[in-house]
N, CA, C, O and CB atoms as a CASP TS submission, in Angstrom:
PFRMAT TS
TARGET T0000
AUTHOR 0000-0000-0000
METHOD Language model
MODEL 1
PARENT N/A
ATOM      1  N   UNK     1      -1.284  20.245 -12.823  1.00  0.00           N
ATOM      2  CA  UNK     1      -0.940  19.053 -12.070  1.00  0.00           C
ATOM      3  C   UNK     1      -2.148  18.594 -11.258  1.00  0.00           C
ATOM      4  O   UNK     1      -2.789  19.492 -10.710  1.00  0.00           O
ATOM      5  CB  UNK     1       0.271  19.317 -11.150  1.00  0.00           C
ATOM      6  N   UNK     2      -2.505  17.501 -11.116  1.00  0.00           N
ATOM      7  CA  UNK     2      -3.295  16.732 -10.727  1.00  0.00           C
ATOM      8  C   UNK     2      -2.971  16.602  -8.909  1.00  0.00           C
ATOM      9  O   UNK     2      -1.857  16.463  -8.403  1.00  0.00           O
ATOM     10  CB  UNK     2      -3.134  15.455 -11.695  1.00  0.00           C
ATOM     11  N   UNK     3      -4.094  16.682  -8.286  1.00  0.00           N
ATOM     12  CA  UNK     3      -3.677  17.106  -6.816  1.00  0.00           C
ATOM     13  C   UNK     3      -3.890  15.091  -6.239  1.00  0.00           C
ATOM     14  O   UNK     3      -4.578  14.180  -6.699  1.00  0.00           O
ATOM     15  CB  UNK     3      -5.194  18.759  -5.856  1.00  0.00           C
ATOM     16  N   UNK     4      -3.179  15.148  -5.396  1.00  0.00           N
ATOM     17  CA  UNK     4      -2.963  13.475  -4.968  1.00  0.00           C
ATOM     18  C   UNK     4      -4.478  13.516  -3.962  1.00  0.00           C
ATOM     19  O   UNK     4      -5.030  14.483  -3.435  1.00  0.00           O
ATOM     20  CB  UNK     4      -1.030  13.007  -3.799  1.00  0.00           C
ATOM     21  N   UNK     5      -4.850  12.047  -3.962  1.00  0.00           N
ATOM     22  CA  UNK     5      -6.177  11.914  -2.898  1.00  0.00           C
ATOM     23  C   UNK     5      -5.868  12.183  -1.864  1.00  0.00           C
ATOM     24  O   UNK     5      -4.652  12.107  -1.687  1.00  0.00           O
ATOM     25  CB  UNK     5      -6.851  10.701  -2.668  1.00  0.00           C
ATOM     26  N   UNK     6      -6.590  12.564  -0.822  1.00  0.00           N
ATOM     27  CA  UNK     6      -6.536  13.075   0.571  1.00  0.00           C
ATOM     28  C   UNK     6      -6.171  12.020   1.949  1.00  0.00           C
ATOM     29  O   UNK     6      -5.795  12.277   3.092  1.00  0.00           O
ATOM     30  CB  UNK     6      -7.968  13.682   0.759  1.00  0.00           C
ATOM     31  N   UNK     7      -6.514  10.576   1.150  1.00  0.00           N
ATOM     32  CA  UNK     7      -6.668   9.578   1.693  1.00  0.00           C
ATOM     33  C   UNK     7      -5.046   8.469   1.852  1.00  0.00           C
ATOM     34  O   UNK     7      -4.766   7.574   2.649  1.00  0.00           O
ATOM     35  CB  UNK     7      -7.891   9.084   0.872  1.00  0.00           C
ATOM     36  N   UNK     8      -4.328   9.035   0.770  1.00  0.00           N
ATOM     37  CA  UNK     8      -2.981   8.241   0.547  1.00  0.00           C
ATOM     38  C   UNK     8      -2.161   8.366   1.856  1.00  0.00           C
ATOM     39  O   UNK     8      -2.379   9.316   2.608  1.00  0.00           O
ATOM     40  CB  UNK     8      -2.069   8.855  -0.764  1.00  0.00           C
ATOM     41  N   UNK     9      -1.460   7.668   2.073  1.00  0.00           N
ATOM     42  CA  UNK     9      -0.292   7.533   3.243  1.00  0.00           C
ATOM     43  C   UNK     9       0.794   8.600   2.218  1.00  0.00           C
ATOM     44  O   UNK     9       0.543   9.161   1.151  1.00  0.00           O
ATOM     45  CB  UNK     9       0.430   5.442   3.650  1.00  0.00           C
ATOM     46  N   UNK    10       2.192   8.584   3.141  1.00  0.00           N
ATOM     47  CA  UNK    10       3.288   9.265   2.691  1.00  0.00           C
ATOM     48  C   UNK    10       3.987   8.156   1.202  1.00  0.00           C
ATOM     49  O   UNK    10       4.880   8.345   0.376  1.00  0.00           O
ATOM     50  CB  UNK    10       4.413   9.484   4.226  1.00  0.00           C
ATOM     51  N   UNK    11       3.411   7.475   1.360  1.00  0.00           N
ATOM     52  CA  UNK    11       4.508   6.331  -0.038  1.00  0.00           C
ATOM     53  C   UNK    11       3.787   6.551  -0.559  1.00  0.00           C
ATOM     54  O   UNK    11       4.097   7.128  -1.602  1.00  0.00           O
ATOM     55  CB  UNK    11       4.994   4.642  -0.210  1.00  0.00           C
ATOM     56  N   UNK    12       2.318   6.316  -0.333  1.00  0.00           N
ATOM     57  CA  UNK    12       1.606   6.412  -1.916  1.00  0.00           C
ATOM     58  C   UNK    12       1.544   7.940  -2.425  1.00  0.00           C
ATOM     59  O   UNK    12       1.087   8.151  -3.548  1.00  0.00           O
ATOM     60  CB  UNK    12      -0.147   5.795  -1.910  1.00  0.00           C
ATOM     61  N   UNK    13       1.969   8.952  -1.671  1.00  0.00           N
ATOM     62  CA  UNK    13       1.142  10.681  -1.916  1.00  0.00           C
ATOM     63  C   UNK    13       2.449  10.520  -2.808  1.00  0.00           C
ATOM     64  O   UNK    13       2.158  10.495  -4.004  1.00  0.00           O
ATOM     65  CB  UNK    13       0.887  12.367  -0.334  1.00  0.00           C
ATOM     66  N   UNK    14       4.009  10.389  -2.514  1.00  0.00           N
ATOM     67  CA  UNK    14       4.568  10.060  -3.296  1.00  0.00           C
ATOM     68  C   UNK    14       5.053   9.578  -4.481  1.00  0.00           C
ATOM     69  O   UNK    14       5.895  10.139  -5.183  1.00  0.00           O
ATOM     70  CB  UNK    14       4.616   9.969  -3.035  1.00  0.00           C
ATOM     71  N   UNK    15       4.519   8.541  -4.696  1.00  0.00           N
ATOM     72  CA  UNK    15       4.340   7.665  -6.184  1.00  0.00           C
ATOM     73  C   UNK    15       3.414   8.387  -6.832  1.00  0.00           C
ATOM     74  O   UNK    15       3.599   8.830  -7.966  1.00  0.00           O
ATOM     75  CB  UNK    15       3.782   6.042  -6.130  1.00  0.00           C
ATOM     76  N   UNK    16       2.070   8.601  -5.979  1.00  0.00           N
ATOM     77  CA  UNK    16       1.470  10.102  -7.120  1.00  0.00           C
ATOM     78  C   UNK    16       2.130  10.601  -7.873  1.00  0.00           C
ATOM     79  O   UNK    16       2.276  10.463  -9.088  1.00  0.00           O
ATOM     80  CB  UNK    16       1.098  11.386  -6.610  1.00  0.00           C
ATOM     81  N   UNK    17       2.953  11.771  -6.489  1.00  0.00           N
ATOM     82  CA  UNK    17       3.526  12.760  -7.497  1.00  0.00           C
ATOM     83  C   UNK    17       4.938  12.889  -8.311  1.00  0.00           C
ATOM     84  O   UNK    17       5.402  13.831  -8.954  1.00  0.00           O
ATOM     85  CB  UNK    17       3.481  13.809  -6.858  1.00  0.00           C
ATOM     86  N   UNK    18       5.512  11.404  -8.000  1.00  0.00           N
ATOM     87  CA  UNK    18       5.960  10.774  -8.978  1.00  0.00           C
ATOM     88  C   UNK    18       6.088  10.958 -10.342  1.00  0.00           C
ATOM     89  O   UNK    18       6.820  11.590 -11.103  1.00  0.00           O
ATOM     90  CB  UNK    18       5.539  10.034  -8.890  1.00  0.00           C
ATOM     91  N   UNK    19       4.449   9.651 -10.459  1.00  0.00           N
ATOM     92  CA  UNK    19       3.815   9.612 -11.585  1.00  0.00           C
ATOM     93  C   UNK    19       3.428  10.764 -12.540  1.00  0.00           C
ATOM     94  O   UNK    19       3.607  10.778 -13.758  1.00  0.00           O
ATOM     95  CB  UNK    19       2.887   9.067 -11.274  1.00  0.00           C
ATOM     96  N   UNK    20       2.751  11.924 -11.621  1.00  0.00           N
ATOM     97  CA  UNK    20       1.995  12.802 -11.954  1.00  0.00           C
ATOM     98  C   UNK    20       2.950  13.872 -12.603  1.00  0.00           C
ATOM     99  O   UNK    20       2.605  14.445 -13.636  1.00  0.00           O
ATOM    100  CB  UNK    20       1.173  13.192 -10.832  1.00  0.00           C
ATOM    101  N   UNK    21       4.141  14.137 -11.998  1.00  0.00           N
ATOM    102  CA  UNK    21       5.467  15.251 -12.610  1.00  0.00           C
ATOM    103  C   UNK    21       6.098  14.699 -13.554  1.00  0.00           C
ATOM    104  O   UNK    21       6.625  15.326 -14.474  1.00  0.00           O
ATOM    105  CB  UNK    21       6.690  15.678 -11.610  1.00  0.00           C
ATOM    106  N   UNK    22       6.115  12.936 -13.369  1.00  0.00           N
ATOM    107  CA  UNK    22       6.949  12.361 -15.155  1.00  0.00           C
ATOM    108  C   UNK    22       6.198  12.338 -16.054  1.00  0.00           C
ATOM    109  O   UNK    22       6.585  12.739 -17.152  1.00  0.00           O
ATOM    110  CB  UNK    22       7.551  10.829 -15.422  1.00  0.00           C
ATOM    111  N   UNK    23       4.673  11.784 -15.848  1.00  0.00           N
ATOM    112  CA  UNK    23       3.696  11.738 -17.000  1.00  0.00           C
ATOM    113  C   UNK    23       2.582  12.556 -17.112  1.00  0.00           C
ATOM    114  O   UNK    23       2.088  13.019 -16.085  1.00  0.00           O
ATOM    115  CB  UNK    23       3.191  10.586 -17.097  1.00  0.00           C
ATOM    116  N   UNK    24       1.965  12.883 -18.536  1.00  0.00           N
ATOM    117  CA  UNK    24       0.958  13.014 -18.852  1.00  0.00           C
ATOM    118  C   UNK    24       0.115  12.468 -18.006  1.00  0.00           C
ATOM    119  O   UNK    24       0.238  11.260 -18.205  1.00  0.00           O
ATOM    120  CB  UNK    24       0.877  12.732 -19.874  1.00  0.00           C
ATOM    121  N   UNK    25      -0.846  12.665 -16.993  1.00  0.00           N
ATOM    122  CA  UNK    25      -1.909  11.691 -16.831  1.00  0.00           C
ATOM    123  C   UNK    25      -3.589  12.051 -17.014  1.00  0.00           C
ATOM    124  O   UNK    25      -4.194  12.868 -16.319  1.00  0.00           O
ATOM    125  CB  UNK    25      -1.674  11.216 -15.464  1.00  0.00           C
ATOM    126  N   UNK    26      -4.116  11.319 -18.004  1.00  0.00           N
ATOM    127  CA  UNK    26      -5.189  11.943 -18.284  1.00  0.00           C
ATOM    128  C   UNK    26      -6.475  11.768 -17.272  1.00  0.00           C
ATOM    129  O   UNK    26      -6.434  10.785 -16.533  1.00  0.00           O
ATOM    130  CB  UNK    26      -5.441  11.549 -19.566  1.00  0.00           C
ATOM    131  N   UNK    27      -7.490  12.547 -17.188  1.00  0.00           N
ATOM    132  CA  UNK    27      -8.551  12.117 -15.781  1.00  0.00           C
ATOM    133  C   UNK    27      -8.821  10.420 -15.826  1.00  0.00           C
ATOM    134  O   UNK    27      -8.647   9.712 -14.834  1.00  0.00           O
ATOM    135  CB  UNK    27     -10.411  13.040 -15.940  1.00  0.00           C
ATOM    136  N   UNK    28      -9.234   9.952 -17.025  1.00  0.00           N
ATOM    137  CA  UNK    28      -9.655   8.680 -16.719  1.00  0.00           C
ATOM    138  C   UNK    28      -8.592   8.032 -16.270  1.00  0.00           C
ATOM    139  O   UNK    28      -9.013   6.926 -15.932  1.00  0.00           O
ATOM    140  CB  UNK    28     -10.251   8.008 -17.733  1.00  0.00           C
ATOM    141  N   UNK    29      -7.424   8.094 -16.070  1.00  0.00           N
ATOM    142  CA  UNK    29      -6.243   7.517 -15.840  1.00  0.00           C
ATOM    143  C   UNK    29      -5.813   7.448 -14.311  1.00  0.00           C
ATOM    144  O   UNK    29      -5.199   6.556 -13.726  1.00  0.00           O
ATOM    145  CB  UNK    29      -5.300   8.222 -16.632  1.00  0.00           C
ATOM    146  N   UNK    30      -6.383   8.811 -13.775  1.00  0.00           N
ATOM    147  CA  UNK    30      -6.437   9.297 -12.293  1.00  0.00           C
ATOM    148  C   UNK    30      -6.905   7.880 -11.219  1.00  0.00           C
ATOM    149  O   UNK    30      -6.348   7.503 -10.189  1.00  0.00           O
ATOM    150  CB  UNK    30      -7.742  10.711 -12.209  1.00  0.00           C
ATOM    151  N   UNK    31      -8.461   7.157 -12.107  1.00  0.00           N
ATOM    152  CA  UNK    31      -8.978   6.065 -11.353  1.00  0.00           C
ATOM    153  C   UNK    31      -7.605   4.692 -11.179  1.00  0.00           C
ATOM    154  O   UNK    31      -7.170   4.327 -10.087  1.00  0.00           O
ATOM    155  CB  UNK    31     -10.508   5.531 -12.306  1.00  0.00           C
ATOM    156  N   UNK    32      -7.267   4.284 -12.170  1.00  0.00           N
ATOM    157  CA  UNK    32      -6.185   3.422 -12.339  1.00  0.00           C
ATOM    158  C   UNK    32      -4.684   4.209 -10.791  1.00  0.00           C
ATOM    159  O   UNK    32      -4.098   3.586  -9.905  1.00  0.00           O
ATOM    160  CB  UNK    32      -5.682   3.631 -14.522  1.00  0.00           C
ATOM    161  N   UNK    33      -4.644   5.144 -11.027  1.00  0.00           N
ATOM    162  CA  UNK    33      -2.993   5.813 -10.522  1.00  0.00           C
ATOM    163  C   UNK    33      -3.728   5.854  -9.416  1.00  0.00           C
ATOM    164  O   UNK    33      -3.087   4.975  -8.840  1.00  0.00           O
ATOM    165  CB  UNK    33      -2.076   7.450 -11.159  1.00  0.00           C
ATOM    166  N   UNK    34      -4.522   6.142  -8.664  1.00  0.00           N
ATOM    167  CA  UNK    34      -5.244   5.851  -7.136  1.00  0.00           C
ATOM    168  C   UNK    34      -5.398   4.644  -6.556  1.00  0.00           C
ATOM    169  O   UNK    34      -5.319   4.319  -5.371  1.00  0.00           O
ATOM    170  CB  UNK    34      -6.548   6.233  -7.063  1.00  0.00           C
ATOM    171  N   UNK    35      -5.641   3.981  -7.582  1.00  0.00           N
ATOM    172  CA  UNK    35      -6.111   2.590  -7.172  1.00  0.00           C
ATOM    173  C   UNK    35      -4.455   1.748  -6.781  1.00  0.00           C
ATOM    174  O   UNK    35      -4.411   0.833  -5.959  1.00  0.00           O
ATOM    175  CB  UNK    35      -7.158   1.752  -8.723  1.00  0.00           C
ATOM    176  N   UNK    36      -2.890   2.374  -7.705  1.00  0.00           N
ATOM    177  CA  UNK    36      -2.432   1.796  -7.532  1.00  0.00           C
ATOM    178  C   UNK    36      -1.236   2.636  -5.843  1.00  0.00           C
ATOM    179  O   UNK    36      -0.593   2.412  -4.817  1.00  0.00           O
ATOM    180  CB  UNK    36      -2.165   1.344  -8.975  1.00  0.00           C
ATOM    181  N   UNK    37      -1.628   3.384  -6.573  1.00  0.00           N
ATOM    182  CA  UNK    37      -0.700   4.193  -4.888  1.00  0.00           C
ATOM    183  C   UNK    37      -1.243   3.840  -3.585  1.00  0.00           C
ATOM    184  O   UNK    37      -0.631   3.726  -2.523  1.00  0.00           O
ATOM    185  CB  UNK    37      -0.841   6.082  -4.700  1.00  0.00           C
ATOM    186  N   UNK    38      -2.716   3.654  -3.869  1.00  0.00           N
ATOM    187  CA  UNK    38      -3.302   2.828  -1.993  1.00  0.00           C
ATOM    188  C   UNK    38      -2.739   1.653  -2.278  1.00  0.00           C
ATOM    189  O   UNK    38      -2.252   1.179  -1.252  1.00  0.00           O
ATOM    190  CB  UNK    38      -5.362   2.476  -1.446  1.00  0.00           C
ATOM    191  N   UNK    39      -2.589   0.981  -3.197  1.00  0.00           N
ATOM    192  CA  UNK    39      -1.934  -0.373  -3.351  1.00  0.00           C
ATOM    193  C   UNK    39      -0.570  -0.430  -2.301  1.00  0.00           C
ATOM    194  O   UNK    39      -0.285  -1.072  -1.290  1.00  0.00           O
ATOM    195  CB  UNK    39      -1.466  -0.587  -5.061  1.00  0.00           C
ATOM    196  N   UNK    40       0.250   0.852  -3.325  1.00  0.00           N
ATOM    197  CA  UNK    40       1.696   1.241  -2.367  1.00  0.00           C
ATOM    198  C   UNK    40       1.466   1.339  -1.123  1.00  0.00           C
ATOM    199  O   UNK    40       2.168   0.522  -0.528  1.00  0.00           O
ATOM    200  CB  UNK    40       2.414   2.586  -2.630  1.00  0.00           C
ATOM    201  N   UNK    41       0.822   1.942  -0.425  1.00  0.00           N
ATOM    202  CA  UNK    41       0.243   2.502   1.140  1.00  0.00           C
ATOM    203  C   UNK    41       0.160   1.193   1.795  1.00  0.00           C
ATOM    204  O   UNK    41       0.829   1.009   2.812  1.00  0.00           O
ATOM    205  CB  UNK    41      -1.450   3.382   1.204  1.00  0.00           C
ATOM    206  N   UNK    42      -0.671   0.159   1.273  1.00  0.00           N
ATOM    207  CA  UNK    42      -0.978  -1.270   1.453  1.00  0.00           C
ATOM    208  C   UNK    42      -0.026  -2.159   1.736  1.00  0.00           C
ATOM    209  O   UNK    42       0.007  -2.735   2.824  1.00  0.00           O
ATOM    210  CB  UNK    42      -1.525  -1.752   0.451  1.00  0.00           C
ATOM    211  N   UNK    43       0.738  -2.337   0.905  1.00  0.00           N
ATOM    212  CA  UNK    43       2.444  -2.679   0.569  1.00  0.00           C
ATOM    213  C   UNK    43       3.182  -2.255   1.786  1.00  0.00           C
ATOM    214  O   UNK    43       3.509  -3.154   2.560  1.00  0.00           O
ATOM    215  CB  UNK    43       3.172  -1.748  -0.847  1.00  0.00           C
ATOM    216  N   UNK    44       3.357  -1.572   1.949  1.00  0.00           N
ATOM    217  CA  UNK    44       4.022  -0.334   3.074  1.00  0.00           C
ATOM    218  C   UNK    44       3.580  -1.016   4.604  1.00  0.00           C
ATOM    219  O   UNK    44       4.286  -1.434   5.522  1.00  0.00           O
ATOM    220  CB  UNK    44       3.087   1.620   2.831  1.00  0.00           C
ATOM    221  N   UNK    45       2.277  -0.942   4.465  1.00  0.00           N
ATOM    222  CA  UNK    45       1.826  -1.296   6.164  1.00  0.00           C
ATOM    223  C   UNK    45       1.695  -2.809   6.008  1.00  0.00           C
ATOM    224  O   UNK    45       1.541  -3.442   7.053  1.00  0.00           O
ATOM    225  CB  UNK    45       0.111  -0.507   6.843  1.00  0.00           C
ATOM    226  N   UNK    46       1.722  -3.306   5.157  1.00  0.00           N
ATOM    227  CA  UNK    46       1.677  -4.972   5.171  1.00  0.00           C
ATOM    228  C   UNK    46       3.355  -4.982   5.546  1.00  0.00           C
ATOM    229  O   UNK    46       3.482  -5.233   6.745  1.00  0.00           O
ATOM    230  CB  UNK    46       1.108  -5.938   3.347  1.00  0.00           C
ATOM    231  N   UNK    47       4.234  -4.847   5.094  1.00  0.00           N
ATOM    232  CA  UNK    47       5.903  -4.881   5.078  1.00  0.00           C
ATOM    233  C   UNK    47       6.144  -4.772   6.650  1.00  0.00           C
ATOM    234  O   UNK    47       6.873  -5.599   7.198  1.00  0.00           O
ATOM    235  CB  UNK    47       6.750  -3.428   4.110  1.00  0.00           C
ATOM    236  N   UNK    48       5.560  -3.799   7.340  1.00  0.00           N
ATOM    237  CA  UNK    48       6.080  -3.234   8.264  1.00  0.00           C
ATOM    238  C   UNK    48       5.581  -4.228   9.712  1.00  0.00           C
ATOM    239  O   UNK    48       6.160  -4.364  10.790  1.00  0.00           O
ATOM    240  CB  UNK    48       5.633  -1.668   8.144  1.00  0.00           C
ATOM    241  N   UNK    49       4.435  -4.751   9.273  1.00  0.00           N
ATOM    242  CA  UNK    49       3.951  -5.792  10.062  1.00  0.00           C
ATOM    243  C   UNK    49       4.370  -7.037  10.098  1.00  0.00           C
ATOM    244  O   UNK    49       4.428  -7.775  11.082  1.00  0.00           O
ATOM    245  CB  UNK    49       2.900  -5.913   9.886  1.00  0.00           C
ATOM    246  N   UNK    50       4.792  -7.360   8.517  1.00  0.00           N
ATOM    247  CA  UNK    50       5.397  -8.507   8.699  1.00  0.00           C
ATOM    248  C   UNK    50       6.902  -8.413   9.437  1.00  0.00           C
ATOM    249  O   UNK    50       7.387  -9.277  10.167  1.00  0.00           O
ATOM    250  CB  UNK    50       5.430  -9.110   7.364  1.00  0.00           C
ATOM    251  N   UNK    51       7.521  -7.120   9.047  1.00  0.00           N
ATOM    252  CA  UNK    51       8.932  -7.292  10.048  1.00  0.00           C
ATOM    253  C   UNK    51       9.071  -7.449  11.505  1.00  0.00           C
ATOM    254  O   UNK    51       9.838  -8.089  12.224  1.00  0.00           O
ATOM    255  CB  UNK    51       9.715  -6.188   9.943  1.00  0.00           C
ATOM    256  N   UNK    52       7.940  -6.546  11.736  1.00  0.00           N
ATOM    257  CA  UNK    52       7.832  -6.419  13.552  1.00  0.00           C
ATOM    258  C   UNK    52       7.762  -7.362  13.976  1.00  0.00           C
ATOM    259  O   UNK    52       8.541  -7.643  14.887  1.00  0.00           O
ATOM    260  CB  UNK    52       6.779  -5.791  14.290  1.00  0.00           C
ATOM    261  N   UNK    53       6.334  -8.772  13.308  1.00  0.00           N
ATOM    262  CA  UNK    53       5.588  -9.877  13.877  1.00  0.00           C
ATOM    263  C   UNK    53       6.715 -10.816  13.396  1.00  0.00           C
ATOM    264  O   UNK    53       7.357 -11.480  14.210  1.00  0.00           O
ATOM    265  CB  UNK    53       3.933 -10.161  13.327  1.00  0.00           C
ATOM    266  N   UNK    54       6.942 -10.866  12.126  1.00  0.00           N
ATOM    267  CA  UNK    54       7.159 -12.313  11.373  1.00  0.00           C
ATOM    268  C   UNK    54       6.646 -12.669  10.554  1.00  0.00           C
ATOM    269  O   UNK    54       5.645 -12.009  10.278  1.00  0.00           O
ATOM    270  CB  UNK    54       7.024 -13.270  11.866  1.00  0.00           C
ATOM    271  N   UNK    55       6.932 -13.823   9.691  1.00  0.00           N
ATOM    272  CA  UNK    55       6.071 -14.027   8.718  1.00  0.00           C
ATOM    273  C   UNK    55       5.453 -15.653   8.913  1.00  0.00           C
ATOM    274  O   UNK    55       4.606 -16.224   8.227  1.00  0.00           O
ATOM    275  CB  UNK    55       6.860 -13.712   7.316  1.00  0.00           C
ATOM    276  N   UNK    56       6.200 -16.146  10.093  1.00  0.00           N
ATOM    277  CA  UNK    56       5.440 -17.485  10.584  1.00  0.00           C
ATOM    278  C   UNK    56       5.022 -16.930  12.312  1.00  0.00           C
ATOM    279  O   UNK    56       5.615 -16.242  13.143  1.00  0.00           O
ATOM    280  CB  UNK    56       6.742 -19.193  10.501  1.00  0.00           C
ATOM    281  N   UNK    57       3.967 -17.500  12.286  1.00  0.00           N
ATOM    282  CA  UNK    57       3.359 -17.392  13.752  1.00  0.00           C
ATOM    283  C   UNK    57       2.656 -18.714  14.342  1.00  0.00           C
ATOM    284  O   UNK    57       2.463 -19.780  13.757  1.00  0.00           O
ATOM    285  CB  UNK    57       2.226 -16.224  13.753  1.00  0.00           C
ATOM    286  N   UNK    58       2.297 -18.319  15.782  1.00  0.00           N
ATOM    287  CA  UNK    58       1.616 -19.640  16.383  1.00  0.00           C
ATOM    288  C   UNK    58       0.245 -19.522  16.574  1.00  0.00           C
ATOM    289  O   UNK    58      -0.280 -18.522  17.064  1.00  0.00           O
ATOM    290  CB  UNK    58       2.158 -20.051  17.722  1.00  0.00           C
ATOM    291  N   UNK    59      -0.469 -20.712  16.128  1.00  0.00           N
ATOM    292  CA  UNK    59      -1.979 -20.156  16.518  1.00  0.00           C
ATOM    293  C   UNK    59      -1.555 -20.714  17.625  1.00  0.00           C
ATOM    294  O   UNK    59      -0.465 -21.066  18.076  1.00  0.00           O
ATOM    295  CB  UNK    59      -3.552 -20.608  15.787  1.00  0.00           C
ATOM    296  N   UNK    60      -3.322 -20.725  18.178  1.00  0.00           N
ATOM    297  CA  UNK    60      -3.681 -20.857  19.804  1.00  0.00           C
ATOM    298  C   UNK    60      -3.218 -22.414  20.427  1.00  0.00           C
ATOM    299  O   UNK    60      -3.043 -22.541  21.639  1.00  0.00           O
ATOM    300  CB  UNK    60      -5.562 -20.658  20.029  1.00  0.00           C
ATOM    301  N   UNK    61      -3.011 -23.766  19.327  1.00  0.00           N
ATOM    302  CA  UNK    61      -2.843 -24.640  19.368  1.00  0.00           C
ATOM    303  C   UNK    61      -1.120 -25.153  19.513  1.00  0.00           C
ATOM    304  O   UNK    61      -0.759 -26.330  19.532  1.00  0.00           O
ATOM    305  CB  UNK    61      -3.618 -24.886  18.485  1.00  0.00           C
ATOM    306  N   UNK    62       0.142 -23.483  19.639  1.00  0.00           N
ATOM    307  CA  UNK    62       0.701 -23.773  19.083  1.00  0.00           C
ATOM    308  C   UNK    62       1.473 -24.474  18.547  1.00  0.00           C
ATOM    309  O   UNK    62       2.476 -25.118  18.856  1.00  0.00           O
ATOM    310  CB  UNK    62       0.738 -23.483  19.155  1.00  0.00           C
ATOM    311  N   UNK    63       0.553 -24.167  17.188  1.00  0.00           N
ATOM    312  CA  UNK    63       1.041 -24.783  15.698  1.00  0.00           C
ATOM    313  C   UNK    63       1.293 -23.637  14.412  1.00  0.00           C
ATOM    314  O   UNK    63       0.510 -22.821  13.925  1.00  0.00           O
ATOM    315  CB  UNK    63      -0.273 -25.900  15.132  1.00  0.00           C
ATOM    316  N   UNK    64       2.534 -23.908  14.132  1.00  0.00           N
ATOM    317  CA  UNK    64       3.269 -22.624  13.102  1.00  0.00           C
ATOM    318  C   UNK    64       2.253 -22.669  11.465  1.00  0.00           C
ATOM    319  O   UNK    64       1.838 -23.618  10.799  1.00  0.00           O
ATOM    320  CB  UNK    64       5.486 -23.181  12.663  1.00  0.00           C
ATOM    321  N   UNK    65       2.130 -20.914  11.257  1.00  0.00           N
ATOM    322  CA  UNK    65       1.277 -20.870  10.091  1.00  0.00           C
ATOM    323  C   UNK    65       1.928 -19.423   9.377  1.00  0.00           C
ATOM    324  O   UNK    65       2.603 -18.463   9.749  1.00  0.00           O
ATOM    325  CB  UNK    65      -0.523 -20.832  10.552  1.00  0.00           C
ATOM    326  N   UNK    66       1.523 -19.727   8.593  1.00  0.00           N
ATOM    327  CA  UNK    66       1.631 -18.215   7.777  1.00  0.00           C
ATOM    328  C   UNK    66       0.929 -17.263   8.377  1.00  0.00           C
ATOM    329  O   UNK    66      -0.123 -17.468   8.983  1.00  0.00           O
ATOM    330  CB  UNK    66       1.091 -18.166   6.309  1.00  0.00           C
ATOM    331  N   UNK    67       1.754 -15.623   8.167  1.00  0.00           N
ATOM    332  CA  UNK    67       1.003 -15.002   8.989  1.00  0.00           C
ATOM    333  C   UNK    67       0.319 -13.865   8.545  1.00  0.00           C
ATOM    334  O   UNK    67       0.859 -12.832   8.151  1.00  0.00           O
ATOM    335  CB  UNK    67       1.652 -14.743   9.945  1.00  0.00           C
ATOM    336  N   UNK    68      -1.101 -14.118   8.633  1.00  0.00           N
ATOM    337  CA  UNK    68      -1.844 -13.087   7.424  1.00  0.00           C
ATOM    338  C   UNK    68      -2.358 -11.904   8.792  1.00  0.00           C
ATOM    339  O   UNK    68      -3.025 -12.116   9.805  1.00  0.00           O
ATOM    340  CB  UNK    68      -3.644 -14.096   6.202  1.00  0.00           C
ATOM    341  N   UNK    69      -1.856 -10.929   8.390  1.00  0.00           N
ATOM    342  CA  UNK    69      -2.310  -9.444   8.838  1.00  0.00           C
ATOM    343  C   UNK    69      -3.635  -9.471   8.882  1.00  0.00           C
ATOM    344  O   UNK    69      -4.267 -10.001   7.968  1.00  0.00           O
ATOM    345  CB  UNK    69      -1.897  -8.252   7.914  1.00  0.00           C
ATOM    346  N   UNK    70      -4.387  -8.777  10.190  1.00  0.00           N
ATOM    347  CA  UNK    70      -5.348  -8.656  10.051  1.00  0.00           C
ATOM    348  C   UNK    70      -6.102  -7.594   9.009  1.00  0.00           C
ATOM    349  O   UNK    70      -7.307  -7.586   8.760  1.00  0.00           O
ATOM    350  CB  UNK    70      -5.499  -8.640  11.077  1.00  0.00           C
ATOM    351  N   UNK    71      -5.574  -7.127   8.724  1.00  0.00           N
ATOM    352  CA  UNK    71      -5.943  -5.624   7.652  1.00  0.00           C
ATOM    353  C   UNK    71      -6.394  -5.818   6.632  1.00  0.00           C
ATOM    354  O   UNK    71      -7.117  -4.983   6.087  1.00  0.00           O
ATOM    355  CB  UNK    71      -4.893  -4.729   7.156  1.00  0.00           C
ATOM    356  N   UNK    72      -6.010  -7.290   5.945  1.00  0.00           N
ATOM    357  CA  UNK    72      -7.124  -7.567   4.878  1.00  0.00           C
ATOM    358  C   UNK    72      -8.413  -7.255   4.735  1.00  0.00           C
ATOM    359  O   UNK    72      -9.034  -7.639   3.744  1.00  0.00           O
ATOM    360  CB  UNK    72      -7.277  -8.601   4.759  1.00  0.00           C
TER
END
């Protein structure tokens, strides 16, 4: 079994080992399944911000906008 990156949150270490106990996953495959579990992690803390904040906000003018996380 393929050990999860050190770097994943709890959703993505998850979907790892998910992935990793249903499928075959071969090393070159490892780059792809990392790339998509920080995705999950990403997902996760984007969600959680938008619930707390909202998903419309005021700038400084206020005037209502979409509300992009700074974490991009």
């Amino acid at each position: 079994m393929m050990n999860a990156p050190k770097n994943l949150k709890r959703q993505g270490r998850r979907l790892w080992e998910d992935i990793v106990n249903g499928w075959e996953i071969q090393p070159q495959q490892a780059i792809l399944l990392q790339d998509l579990c920080e995705s999950q992690d990403r997902i996760t803390q984007l969600s959680a911000i938008l619930r707390s904040e909202g998903q419309i906000v005021q700038d400084r003018f206020g005037i209502s906008k979409p509300h992009l996380p700074d974490c991009f």
